[in-house]
MIDOSE-1310 file (N, C-alpha, C; in nm, 2 decimals, decimal comma, always signed):
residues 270
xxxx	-2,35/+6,22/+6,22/-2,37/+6,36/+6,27/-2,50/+6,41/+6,21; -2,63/+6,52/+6,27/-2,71/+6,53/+6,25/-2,79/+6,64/+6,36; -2,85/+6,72/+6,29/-2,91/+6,85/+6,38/-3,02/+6,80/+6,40; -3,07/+6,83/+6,57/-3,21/+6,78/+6,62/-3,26/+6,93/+6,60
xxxx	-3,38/+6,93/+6,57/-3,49/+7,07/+6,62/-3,52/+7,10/+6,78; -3,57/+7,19/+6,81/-3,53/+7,23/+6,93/-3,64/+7,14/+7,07; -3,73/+7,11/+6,94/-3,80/+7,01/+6,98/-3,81/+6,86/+6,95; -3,70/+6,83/+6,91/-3,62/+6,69/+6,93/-3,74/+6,63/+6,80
xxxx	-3,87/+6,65/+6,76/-3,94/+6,59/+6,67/-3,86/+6,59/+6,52; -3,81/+6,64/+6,51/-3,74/+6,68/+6,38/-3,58/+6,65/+6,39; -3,53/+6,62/+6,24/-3,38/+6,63/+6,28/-3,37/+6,68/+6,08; -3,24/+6,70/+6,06/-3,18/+6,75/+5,98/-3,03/+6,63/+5,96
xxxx	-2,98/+6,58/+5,82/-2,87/+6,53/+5,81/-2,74/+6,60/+5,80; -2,64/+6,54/+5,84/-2,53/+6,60/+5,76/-2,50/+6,60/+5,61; -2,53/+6,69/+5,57/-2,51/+6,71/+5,42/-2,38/+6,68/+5,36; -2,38/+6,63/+5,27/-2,18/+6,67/+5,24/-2,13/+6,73/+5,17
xxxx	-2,02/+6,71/+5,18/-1,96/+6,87/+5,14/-1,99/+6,86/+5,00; -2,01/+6,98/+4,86/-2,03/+6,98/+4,74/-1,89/+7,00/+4,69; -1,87/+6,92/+4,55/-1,73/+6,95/+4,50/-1,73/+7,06/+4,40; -1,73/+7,17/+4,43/-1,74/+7,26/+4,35/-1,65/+7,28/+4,21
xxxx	-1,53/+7,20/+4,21/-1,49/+7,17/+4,08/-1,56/+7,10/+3,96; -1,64/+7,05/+3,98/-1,72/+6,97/+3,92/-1,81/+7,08/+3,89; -1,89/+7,12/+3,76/-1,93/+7,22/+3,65/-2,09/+7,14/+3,75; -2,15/+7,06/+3,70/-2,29/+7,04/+3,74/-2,26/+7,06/+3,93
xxxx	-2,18/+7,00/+3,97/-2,19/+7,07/+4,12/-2,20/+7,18/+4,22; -2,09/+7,26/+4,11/-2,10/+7,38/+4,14/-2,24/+7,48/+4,12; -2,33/+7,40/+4,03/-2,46/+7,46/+4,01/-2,54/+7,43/+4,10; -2,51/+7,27/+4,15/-2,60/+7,30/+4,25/-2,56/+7,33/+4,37
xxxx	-2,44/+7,41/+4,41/-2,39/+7,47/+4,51/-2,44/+7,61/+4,47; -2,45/+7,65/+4,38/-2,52/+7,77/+4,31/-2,68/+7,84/+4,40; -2,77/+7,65/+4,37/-2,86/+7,72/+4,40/-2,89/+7,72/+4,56; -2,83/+7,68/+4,62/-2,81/+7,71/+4,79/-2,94/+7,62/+4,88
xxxx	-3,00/+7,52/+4,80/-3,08/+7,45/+4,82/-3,08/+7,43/+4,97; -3,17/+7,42/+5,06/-3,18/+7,39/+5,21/-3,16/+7,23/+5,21; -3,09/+7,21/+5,37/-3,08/+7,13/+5,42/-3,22/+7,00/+5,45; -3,24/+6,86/+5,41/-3,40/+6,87/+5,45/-3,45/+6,85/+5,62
xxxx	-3,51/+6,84/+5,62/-3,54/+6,87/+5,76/-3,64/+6,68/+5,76; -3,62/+6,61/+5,85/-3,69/+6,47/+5,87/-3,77/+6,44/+5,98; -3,89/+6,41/+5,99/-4,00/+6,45/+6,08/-4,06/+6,26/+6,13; -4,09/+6,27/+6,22/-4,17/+6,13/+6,25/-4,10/+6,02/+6,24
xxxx	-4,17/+5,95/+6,17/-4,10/+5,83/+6,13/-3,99/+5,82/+6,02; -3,94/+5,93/+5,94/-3,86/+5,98/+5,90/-3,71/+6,02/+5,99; -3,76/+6,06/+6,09/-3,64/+6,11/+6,11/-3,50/+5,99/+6,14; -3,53/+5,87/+6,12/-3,41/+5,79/+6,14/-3,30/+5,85/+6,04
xxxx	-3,36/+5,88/+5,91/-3,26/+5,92/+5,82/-3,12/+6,03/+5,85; -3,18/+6,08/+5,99/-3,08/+6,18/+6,01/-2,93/+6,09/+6,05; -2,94/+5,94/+6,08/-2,86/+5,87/+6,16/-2,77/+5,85/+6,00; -2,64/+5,90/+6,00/-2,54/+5,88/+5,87/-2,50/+5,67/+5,89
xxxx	-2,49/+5,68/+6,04/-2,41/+5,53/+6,03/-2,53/+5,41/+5,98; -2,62/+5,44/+5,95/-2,73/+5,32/+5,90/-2,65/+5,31/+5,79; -2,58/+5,39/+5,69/-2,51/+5,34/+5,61/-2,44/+5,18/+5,57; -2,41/+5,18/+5,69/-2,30/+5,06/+5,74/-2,41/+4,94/+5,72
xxxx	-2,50/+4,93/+5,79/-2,55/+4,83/+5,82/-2,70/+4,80/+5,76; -2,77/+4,91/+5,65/-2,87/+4,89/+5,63/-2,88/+4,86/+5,43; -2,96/+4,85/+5,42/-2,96/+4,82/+5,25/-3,09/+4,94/+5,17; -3,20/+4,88/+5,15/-3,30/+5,00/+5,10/-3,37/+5,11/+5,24
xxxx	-3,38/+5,06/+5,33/-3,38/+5,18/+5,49/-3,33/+5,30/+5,48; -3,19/+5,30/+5,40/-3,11/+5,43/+5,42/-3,11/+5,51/+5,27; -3,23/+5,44/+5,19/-3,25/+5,53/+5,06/-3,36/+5,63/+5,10; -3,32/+5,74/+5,04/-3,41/+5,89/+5,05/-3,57/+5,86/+4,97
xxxx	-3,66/+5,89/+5,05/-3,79/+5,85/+4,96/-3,80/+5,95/+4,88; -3,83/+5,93/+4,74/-3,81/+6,02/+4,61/-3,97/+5,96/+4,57; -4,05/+6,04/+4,53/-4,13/+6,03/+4,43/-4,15/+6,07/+4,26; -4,13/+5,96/+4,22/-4,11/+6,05/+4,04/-4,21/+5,97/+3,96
xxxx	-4,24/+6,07/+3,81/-4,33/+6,06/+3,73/-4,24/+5,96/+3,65; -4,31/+5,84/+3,55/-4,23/+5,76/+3,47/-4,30/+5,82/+3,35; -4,34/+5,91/+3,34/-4,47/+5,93/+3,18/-4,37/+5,91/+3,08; -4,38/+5,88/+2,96/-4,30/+5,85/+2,82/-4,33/+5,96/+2,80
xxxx	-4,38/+6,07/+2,77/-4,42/+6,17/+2,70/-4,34/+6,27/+2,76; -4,42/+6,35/+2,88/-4,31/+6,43/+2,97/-4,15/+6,37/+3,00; -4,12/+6,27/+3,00/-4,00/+6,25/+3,06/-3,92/+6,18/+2,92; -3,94/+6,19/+2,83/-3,83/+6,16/+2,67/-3,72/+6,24/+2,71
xxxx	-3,61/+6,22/+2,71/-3,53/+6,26/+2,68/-3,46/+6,35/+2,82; -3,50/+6,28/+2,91/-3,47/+6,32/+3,07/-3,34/+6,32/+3,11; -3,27/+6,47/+3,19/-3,13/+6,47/+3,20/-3,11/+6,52/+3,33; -2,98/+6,48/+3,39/-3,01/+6,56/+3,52/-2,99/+6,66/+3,54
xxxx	-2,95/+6,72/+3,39/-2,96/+6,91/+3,41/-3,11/+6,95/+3,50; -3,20/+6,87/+3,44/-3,37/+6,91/+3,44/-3,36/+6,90/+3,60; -3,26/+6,81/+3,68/-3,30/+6,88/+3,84/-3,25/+6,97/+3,90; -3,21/+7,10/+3,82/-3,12/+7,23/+3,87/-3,24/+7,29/+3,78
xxxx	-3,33/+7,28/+3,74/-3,44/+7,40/+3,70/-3,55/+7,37/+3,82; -3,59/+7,51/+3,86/-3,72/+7,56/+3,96/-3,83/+7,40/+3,92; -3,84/+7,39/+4,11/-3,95/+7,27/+4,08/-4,08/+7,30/+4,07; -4,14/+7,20/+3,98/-4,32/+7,20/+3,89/-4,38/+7,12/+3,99
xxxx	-4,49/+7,16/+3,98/-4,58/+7,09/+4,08/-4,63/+6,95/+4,04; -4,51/+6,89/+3,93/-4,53/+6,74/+3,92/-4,41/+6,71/+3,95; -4,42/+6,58/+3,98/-4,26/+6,52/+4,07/-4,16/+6,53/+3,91; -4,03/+6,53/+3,98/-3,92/+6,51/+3,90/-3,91/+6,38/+3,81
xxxx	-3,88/+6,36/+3,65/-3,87/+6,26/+3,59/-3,78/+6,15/+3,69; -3,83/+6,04/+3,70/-3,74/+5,92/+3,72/-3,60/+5,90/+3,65; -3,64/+5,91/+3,49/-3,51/+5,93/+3,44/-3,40/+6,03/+3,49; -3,48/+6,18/+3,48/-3,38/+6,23/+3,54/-3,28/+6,21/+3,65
xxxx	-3,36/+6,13/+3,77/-3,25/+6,11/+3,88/-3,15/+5,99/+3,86; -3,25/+5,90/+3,76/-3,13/+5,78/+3,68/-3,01/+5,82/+3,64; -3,04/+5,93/+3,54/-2,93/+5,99/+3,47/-2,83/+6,08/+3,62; -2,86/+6,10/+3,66/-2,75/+6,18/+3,82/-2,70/+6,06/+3,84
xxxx	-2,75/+5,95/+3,91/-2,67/+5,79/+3,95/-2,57/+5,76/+3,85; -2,66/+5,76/+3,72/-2,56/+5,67/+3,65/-2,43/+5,72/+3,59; -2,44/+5,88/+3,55/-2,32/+5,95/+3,54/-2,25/+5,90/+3,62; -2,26/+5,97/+3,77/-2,18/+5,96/+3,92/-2,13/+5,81/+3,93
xxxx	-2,18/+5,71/+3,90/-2,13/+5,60/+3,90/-1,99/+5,56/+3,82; -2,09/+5,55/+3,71/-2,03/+5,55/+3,59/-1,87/+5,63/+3,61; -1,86/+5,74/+3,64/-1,76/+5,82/+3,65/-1,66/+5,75/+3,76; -1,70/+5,70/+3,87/-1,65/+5,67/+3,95/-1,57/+5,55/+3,94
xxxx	-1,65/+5,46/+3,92/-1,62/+5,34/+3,86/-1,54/+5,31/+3,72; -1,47/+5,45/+3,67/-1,36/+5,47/+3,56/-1,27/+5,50/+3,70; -1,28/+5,59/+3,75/-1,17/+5,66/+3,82/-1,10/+5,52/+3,88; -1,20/+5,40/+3,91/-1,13/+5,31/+4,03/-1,06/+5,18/+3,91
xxxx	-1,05/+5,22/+3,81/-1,06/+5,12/+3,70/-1,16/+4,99/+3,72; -1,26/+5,02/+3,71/-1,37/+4,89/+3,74/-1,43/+4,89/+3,56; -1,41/+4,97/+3,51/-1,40/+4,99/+3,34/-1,56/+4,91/+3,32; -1,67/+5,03/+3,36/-1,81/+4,98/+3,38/-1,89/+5,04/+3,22
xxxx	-1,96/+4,94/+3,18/-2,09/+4,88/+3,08/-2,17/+4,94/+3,09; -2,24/+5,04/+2,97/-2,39/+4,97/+3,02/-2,44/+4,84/+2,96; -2,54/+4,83/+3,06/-2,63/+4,68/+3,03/-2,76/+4,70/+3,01; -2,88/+4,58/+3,02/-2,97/+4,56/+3,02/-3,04/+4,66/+2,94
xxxx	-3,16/+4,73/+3,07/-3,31/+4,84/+2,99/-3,17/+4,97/+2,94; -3,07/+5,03/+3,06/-2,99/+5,16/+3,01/-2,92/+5,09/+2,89; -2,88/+5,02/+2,88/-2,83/+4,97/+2,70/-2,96/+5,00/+2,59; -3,06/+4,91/+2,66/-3,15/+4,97/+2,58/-3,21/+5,10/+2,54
xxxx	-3,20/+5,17/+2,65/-3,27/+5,31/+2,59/-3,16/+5,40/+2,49; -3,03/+5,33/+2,54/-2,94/+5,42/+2,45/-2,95/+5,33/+2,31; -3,01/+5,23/+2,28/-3,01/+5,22/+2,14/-3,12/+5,27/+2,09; -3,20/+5,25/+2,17/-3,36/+5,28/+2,12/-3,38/+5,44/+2,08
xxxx	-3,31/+5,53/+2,17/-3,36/+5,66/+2,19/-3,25/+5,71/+2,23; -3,15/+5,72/+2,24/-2,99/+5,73/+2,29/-3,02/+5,82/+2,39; -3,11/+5,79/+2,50/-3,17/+5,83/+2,63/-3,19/+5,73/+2,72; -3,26/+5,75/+2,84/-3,28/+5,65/+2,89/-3,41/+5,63/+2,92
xxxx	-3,43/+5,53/+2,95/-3,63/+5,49/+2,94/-3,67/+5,55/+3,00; -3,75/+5,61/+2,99/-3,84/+5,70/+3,11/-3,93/+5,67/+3,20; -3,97/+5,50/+3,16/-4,07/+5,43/+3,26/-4,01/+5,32/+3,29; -3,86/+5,36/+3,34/-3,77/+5,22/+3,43/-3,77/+5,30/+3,51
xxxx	-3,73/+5,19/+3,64/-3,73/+5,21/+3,77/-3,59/+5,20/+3,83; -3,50/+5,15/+3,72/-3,34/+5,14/+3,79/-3,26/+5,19/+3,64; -3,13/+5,20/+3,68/-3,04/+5,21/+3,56/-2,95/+5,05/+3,58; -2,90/+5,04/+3,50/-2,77/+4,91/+3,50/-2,66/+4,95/+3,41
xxxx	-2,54/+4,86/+3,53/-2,42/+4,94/+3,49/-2,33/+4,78/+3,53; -2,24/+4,71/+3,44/-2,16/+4,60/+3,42/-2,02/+4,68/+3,52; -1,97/+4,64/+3,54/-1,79/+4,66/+3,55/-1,71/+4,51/+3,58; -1,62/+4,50/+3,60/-1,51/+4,43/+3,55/-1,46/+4,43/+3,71
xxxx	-1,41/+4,28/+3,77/-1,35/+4,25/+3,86/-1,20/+4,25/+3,89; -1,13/+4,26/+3,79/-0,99/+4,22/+3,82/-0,93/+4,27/+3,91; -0,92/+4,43/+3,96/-0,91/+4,45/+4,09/-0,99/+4,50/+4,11; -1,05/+4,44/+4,29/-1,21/+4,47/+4,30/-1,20/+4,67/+4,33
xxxx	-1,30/+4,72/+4,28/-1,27/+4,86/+4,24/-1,40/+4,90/+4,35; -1,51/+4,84/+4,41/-1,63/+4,88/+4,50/-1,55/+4,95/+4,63; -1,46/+4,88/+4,70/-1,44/+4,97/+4,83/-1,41/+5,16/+4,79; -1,29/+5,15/+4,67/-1,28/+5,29/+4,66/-1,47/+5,36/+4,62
xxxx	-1,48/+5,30/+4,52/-1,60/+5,34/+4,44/-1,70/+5,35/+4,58; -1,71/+5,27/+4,69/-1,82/+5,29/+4,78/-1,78/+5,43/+4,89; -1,66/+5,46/+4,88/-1,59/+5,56/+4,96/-1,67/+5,68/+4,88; -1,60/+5,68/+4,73/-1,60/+5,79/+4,68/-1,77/+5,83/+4,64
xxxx	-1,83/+5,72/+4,65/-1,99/+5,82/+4,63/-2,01/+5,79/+4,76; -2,01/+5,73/+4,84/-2,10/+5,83/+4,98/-2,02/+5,99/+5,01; -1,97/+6,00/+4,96/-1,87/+6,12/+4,94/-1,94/+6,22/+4,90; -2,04/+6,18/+4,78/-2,08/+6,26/+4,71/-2,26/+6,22/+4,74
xxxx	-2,27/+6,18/+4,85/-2,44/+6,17/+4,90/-2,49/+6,06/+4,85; -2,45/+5,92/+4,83/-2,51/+5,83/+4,70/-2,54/+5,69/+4,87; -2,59/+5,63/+4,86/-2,60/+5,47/+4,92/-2,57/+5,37/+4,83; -2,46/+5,36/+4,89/-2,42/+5,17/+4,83/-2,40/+5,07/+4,89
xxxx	-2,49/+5,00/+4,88/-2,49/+4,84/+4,96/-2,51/+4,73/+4,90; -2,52/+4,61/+4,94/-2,56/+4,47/+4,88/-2,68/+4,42/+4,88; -2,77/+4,39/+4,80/-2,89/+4,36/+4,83/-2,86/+4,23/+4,72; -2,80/+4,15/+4,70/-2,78/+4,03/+4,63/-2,65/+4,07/+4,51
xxxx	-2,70/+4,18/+4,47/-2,61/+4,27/+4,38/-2,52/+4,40/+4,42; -2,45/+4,46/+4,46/-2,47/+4,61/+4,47/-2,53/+4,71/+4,38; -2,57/+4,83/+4,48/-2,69/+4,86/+4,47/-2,65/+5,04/+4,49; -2,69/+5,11/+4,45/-2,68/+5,25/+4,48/-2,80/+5,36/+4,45
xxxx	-2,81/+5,43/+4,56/-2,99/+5,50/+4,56/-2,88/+5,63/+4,62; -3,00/+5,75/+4,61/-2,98/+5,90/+4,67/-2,99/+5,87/+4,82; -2,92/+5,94/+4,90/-2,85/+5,91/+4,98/-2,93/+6,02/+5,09; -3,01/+6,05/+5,22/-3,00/+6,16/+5,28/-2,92/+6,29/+5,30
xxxx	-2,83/+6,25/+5,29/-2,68/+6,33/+5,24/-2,64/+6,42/+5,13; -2,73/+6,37/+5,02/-2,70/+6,44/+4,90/-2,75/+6,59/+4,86; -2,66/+6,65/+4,83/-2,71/+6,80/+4,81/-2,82/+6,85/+4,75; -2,89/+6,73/+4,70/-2,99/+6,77/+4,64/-3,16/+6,67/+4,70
xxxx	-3,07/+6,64/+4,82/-3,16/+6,56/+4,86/-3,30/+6,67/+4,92; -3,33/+6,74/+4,97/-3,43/+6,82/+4,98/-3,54/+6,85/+4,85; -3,45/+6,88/+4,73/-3,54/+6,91/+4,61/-3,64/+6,74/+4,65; -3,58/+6,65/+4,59/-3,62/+6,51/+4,57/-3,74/+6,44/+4,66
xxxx	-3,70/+6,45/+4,79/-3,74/+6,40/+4,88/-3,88/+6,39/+4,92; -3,95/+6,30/+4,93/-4,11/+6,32/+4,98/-4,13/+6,27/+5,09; -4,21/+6,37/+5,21/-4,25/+6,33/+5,35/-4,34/+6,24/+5,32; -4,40/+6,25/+5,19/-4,56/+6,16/+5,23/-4,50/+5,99/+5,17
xxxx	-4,45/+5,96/+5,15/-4,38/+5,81/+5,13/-4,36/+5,74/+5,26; -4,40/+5,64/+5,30/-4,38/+5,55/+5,35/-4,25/+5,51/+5,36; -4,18/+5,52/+5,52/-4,04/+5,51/+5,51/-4,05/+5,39/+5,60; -3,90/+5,28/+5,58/-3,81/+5,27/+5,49/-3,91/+5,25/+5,39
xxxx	-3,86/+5,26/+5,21/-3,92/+5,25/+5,15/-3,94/+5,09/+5,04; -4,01/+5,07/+5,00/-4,00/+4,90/+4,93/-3,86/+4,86/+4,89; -3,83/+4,76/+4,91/-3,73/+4,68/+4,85/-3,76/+4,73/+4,64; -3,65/+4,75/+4,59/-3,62/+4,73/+4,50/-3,75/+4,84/+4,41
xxxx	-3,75/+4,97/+4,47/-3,82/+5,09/+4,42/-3,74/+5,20/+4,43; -3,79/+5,25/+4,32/-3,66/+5,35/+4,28/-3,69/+5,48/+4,34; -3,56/+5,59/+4,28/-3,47/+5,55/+4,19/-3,34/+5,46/+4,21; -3,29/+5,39/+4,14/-3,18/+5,33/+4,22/-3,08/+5,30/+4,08
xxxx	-2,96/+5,22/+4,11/-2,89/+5,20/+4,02/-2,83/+5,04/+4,03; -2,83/+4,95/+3,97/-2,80/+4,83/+4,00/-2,61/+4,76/+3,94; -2,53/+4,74/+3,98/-2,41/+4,69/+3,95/-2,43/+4,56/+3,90; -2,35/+4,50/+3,80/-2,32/+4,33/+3,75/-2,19/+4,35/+3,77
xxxx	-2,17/+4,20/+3,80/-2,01/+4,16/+3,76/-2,03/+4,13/+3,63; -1,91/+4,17/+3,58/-1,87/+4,09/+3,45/-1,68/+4,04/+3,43; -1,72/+3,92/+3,44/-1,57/+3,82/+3,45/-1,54/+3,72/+3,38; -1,42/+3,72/+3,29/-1,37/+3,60/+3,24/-1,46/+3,47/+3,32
xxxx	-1,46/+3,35/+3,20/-1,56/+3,21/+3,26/-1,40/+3,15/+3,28; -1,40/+3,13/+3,43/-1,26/+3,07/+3,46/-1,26/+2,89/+3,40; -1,37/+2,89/+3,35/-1,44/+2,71/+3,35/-1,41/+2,74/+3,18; -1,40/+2,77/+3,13/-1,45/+2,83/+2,97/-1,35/+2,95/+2,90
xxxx	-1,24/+2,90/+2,90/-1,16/+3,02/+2,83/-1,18/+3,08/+2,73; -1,18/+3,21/+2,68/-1,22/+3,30/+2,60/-1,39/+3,32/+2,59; -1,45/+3,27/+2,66/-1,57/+3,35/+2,73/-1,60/+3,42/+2,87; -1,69/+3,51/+2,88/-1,73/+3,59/+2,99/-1,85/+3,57/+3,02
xxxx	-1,92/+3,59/+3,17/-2,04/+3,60/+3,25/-2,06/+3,70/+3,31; -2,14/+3,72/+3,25/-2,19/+3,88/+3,34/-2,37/+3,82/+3,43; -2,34/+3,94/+3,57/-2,40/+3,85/+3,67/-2,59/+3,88/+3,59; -2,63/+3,79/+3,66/-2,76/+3,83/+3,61/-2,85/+3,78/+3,51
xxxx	-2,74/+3,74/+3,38/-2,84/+3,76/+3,26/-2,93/+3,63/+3,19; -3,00/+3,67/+3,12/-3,11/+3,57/+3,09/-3,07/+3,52/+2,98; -2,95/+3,49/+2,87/-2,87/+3,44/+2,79/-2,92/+3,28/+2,83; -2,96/+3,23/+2,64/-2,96/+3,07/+2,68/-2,83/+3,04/+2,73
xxxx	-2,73/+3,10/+2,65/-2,64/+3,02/+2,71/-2,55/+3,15/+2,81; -2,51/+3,06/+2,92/-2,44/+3,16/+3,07/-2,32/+3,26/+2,98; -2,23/+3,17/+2,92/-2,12/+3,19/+2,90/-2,14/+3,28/+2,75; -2,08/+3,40/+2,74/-2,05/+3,48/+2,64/-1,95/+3,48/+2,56
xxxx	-1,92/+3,48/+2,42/-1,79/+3,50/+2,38/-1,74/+3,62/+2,41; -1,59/+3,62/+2,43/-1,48/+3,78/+2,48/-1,52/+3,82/+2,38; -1,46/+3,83/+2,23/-1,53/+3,92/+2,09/-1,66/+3,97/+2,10; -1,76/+3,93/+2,17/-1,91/+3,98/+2,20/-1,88/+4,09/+2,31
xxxx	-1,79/+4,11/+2,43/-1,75/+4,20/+2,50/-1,70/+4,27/+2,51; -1,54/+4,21/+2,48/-1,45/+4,32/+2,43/-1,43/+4,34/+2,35; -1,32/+4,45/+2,25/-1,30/+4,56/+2,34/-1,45/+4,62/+2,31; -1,49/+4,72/+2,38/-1,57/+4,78/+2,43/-1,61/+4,84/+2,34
xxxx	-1,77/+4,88/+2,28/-1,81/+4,99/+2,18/-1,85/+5,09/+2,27; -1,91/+5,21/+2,19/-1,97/+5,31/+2,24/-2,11/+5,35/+2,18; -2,19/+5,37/+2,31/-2,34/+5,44/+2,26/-2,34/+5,57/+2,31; -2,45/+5,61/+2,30/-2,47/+5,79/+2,37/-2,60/+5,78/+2,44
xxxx	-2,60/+5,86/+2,57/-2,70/+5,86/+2,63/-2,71/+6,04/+2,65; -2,82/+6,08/+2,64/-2,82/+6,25/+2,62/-2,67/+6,30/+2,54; -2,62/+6,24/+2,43/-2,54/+6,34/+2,39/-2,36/+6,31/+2,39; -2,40/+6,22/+2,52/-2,30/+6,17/+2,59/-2,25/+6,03/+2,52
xxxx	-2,13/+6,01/+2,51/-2,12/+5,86/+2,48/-2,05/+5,75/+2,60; -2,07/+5,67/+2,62/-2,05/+5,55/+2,74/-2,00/+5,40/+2,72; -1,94/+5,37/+2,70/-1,84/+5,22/+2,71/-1,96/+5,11/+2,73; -1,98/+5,04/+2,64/-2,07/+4,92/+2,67/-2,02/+4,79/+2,61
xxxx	-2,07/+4,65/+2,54/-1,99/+4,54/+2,51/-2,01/+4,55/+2,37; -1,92/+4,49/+2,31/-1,91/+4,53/+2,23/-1,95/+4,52/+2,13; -2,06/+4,41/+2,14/-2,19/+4,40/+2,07/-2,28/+4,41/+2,12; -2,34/+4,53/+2,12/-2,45/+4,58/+2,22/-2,59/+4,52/+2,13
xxxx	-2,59/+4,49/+2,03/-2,70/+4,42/+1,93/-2,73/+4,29/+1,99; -2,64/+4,17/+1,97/-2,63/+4,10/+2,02/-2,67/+4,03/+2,15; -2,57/+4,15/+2,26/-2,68/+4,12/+2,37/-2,78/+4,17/+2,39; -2,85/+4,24/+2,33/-3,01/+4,27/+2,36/-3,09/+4,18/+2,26
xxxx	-3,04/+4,13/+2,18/-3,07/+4,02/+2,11/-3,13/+3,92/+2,23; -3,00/+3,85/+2,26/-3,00/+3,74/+2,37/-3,12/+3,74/+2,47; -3,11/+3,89/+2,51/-3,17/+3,95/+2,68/-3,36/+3,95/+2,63; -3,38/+4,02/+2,52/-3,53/+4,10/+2,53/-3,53/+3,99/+2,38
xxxx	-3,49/+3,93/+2,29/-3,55/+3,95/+2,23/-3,57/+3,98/+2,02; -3,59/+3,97/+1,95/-3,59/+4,03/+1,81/-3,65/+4,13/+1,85; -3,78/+4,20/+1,91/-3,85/+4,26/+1,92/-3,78/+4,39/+1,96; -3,66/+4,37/+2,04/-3,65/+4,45/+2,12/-3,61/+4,65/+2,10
xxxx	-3,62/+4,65/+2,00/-3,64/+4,75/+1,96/-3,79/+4,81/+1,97; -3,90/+4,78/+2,00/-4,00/+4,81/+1,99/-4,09/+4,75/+2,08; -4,08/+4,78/+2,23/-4,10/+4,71/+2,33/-4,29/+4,70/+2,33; -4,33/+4,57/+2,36/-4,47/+4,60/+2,36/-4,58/+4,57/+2,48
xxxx	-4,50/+4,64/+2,55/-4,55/+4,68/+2,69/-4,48/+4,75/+2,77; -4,54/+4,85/+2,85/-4,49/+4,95/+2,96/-4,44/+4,84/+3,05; -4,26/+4,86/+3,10/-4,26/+4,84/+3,19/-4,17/+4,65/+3,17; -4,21/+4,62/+3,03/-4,16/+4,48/+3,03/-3,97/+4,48/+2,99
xx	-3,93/+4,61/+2,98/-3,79/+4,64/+2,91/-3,69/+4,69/+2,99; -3,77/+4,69/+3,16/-3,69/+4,75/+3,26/-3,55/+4,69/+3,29
């Protein structure tokens, strides 16, 4: 569903509904944000069912600053304040995904990680990096938990699809998709450009008892010991704290490194 302009060049999406129980939502049902309006080669976005069938096509083109300096300590309170005439931190829209996920993916019992660079920035800076381009988030297979979890955020304006992994970006949909959004981006936009949010499995090694695999990682060896996983420690990201393995030392050991506390290059800790 979707409003054409009266001159059919333009269309407008169906927004979705805001859950005003929810304390940050109801703020941004607060600020009464417009609907965005989609022009030219844009306007496919207005079509909701590309959901179904498309992967990065149906992500909203966002433009954001990655600076380390402006964007330390980036939260997605910072996208309910009046917009600056520099684009919104990256982190910030990271941090909106990965809450929303994160939250979700408790509700469905998928009992989700962080991993990888968002492991890292919560040891590093107990924030998240400000010059990554994705968040990462582990969960647990035992009952597959994606169908509810893919219901409940396009619910809430999010895209989730498969692009090797599943995958979740801002959605045309989302209430907040007008603040975000840039006409001047080239739509659909690159494969694997943010912001976006990336899923792993992580599962018992059915070959290897009392070790785990989580998808993706650069470990010499595939197979993890359970005591390195479970039960679950906790880091903080703005404040917040979040369920990760349970030697979060360890695997960023494995993944980046001794160094990895003190990354020595932009961009190599994504």
């Amino acid at each position: 569903h979707f409003t054409l302009a009266a001159d059919d060049w333009s269309c407008s999406p169906q927004r979705v509904e805001i859950d005003t129980n929810d304390a940050f939502y109801a703020s941004i049902s607060a600020l009464e944000t417009p609907i965005p309006r989609f022009e030219g080669h844009h306007d496919y976005l207005c079509d909701s069912s590309l959901q179904d069938t498309q992967t990065w096509a149906y992500c909203l083109p966002i433009s954001a600053q990655l600076d380390e300096d402006d964007c330390s300590g980036a939260d997605r309170l910072d996208l309910l304040k009046p917009q600056s005439p520099q684009p919104r931190c990256q982190a910030s829209i990271l941090h909106l995904l990965l809450v929303d996920v994160y939250k979700e993916l408790r509700h469905a019992g998928g009992e989700p990680a962080l991993l990888f660079g968002t492991l890292l920035g919560a040891v590093r800076d107990e924030g998240l990096i400000p010059y990554t381009e994705d968040a990462d988030l582990g969960f647990q297979l035992q009952d597959d938990p994606m169908p509810i979890v893919r219901r409940r955020l396009r619910a809430k304006g999010y895209h989730v699809f498969v692009d090797n992994i599943w995958r979740v970006c801002v959605a045309p949909t989302h209430p907040l998709a007008s603040q975000l959004y840039d006409p001047e981006l080239a739509a659909p936009i690159d494969r694997c450009t943010g912001p976006y949010l990336d899923l792993y499995h992580m599962t018992p090694d059915l070959k290897l008892p009392g070790f785990w695999t989580v998808e993706r990682t650069q470990r010499r060896n595939a197979s993890i010991p359970e005591a390195k996983i479970r039960p679950y420690s906790q880091v903080k990201i703005n404040g917040v704290e979040f369920d990760t393995v349970a030697d979060p030392v360890d695997f960023l050991l494995e993944e980046y490194g001794a160094s990895y506390l003190k990354p020595t290059q932009i961009g190599k800790w994504n």
